[in-house]
N, C-alpha and C positions, 0 to 999 in steps of 0.2 A: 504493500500500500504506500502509494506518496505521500511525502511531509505537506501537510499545512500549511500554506504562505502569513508569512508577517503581516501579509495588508491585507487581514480581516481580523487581526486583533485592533480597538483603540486602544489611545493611549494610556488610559487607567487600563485595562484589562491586562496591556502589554506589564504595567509597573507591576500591578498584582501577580502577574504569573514571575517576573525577576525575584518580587521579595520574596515569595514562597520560597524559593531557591537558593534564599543566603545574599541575593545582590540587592544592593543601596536602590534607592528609587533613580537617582540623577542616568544611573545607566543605561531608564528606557528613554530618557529625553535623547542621549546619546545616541540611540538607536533607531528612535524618530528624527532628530536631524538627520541621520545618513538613508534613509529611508526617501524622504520626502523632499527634504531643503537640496541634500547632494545625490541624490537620487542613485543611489549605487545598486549593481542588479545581482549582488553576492553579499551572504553575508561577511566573509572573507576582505572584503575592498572596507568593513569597519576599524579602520587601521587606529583609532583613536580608543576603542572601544578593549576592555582589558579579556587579554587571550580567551579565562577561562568564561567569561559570559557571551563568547562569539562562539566558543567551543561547544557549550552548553545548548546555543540559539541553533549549529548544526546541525546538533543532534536529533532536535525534535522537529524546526522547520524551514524551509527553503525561502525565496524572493519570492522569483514568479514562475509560475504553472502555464501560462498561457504562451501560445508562438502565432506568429504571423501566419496565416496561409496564401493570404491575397488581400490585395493594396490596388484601389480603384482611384482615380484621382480625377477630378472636374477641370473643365477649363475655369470655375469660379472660382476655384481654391479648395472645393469641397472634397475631401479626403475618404473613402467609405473602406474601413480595414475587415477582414474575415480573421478572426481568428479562430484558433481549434484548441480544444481545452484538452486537458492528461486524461481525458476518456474517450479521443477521439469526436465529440460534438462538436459542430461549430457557431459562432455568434458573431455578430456584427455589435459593428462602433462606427460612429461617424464623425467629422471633425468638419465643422464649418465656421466660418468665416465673416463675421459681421462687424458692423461700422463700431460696434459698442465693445468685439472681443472676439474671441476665441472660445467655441463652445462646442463640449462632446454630450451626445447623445449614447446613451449606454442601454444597454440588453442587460434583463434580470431572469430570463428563465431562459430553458435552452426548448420553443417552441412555446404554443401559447394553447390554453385551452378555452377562452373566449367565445372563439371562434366568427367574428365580425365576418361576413360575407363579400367585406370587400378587400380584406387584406391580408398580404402576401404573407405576414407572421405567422396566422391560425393557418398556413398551408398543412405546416407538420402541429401537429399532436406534444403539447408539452410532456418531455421525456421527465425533466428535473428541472428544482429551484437552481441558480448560482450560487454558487457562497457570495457573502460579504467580500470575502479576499478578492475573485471572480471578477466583481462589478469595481473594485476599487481598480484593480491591475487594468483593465480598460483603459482609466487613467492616464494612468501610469503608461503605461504604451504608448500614449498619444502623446504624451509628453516627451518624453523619452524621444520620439521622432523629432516633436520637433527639437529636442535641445540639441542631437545630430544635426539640422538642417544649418545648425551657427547661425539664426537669425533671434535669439534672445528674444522668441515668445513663449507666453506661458497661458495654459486652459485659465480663463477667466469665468466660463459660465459652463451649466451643467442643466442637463437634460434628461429626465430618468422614463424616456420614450419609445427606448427598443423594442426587440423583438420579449414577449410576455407581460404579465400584468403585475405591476411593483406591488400592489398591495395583497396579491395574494401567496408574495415572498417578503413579508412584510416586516418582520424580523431582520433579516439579510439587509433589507431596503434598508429599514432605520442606522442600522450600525453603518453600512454605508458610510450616509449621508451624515454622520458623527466623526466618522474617520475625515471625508473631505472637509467639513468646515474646521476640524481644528486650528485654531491659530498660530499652533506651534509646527503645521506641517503644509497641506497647501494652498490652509485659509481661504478657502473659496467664499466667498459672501454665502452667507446662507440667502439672501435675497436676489442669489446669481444662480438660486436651482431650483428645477422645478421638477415637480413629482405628476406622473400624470394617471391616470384611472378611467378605464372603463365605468367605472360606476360602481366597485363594490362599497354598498353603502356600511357598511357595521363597520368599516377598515377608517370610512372617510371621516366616522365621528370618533375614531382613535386616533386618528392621523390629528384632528384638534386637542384631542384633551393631552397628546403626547408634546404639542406644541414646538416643533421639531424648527421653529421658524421659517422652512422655505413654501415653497409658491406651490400652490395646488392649481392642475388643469384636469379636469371632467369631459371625457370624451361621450358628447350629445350622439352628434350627427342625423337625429332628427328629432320633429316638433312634439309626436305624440307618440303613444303606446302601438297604436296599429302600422307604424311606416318602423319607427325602433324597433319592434321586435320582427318584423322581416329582414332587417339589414344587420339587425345586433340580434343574435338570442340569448345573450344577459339578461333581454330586458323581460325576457318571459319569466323570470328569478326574480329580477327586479325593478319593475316598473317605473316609470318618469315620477309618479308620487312620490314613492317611497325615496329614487336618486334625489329628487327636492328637498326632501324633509331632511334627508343629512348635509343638502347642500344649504341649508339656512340653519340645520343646525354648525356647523364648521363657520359662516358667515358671522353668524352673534356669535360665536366663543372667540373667536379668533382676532373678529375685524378685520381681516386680512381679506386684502382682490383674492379675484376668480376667474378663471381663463375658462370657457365653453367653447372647445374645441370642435369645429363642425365641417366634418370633408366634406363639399360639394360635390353630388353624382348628376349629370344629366340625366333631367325630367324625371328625377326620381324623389331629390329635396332640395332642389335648388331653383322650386317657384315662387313668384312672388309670394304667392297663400300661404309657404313655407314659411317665407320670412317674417310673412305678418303674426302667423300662431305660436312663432318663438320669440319674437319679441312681447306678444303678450303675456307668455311663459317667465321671460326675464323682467317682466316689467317691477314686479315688486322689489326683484333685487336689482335693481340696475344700477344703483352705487355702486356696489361694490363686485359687479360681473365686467368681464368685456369677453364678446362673441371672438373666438377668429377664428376666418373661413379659411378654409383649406382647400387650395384648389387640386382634385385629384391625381394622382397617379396611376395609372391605367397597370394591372398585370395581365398578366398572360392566359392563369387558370381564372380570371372573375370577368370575362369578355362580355358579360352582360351589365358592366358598369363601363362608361367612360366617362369624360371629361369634361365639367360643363362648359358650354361655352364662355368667353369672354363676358359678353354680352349680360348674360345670366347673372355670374358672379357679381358684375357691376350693379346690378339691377337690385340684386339680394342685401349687397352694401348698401345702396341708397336708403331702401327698404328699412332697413335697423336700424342705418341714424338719422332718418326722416321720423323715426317713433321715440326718438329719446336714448334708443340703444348704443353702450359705448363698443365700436367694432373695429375690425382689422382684417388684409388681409394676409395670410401667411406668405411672406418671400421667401420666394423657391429656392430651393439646392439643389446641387447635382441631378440638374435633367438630361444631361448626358451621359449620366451612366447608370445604375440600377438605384433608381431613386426611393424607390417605396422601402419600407421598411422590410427585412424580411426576403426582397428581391434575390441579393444576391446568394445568400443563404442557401436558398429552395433552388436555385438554379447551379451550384455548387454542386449539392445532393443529391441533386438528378444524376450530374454529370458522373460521380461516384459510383454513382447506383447503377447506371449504366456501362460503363468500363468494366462494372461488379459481372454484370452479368452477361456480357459477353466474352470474360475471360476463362 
């Protein structure tokens, strides 16, 4: 069986597991600077760190688990990595490119079991959660590329939007996003990350009482129960009431915006009537919501969705803040190369699966 990586302990867990052992606390600081500040990919390279507590950290656990398999790259700057975990799965990370930073999008389950109708993630059947270490080392990859590339960037913002659903690796999720906001490691703003959700509602009214301060997004994608539960079947679990009632419960506890993510399909939710039943929808909360439209990504296996028009999209926008609603539309990435989430993935496994069985 493989060792454990360092980066799914935080740093109280880290100190805790040293003192059990005889070592001073200052030695996990030690070990989270070389970790994160100098980013070294062995324990070995902690040359400041005294022999017998690197000897020990050997012993039981390694850096990183994850390798590259393939590196996609945009003409926008937008980065789409495959990597393959120490059980042979593989997951996606993305690294884009905005006027405000540097922001990876990360995968928390290796497949999704959701199963949204329009996307490329619910292709495969979630196998397993990630670990914490898993979702951190993403990261950590992306960084590490760029500290290679000798242009002195660093991930400024964070996206917990991949392929699975964070809140039903929710534990994993949390410790995560405890490890990146540290101050002592790579400080990410907790207001620079955001958590995103299909809708599990019992998760979203823990997700406030645990008060973890980043940014919640609730993936809608449409106005009522009867169009949501043909394009989501969550919503047959969990209906648009019930998603409401923990999104105005998380709204009063929290006071904190709310992002209602909404991929636009042609002539499926992207009519005006659309726009008017969801902003009715939003109208109680519409302080503290903002709509953003998603304009869609077309796959391969869901040919019975495509892309609404321009036209549409602009119309749906007008529509929401002609009602008061605060809205936006999503700026695209990498539409040159396997943009949807999950894309390149499933087209990866094919190609596996295939060489599989012809050989």
């Amino acid at each position: 069986m493989s060792k454990p990586s360092l980066y799914g302990l935080t740093l109280d867990a880290l100190s805790q597991w040293l003192m059990e052992r005889g070592h001073r606390k200052f030695r996990a600081g030690q070990v989270w600077d070389y970790l994160y500040r100098k980013r070294v990919v062995s324990i070995d390279e902690m040359a400041e760190v005294h022999a017998d507590c690197t000897a020990l950290l050997n012993e039981h656990f390694t850096v990183g688990t994850l390798t590259e398999h393939t590196r996609q790259e945009s003409a926008d700057g937008t980065i789409k990595f495959l990597f393959r975990l120490v059980d042979g799965n593989l997951i996606e990370t993305v690294l884009m490119r905005h006027k405000f930073g540097l922001s990876v999008c990360v995968t928390t389950q290796v497949g999704c079991n959701i199963g949204c109708s329009f996307c490329a993630s619910g292709l495969l059947a979630k196998s397993r959660d990630l670990s914490a270490a898993e979702v951190v080392e993403q990261i950590m990859k992306v960084q590490l590329h760029l500290d290679q590339s000798g242009g002195d960037e660093r991930v400024t913002h964070i996206v917990v939007m991949g392929i699975g659903e964070p809140f039903d690796n929710y534990e994993n999720m949390a410790d995560f996003i405890t490890i990146v906001k540290d101050h002592k490691g790579l400080a990410i703003g907790p207001r620079h990350i955001t958590v995103s959700t299909s809708g599990l509602a019992g998760k979203i009214k823990e997700f406030a009482d645990n008060d973890l301060s980043v940014n919640l997004a609730v993936s809608l994608h449409a106005p009522n129960n009867e169009l949501r539960t043909r394009i989501m079947k969550i919503n047959k679990a969990i209906p648009i009431e019930k998603l409401m009632e923990a999104i105005d419960y998380y709204l009063e506890k929290t006071n904190r915006r709310i992002t209602i993510e909404y991929i636009l399909l042609k002539d499926v939710n992207d009519r005006v009537e659309h726009a008017l039943e969801l902003a009715e929808l939003m109208r109680d909360r519409s302080r503290l919501v903002n709509v953003n439209l998603i304009p869609y990504n077309p796959v391969d296996e869901h040919s019975q969705y495509q892309r609404s028009e321009q036209a549409s999209i602009t119309a749906f926008y007008d529509t929401m803040k002609k009602q008061g609603i605060s809205c936006s539309v999503r700026l695209e990435h990498g539409t040159d190369i396997d943009a949807a989430c999950g894309q390149l993935r499933s087209k990866q496994i094919k190609r596996e699966d295939s060489a599989g069985n012809t050989g």
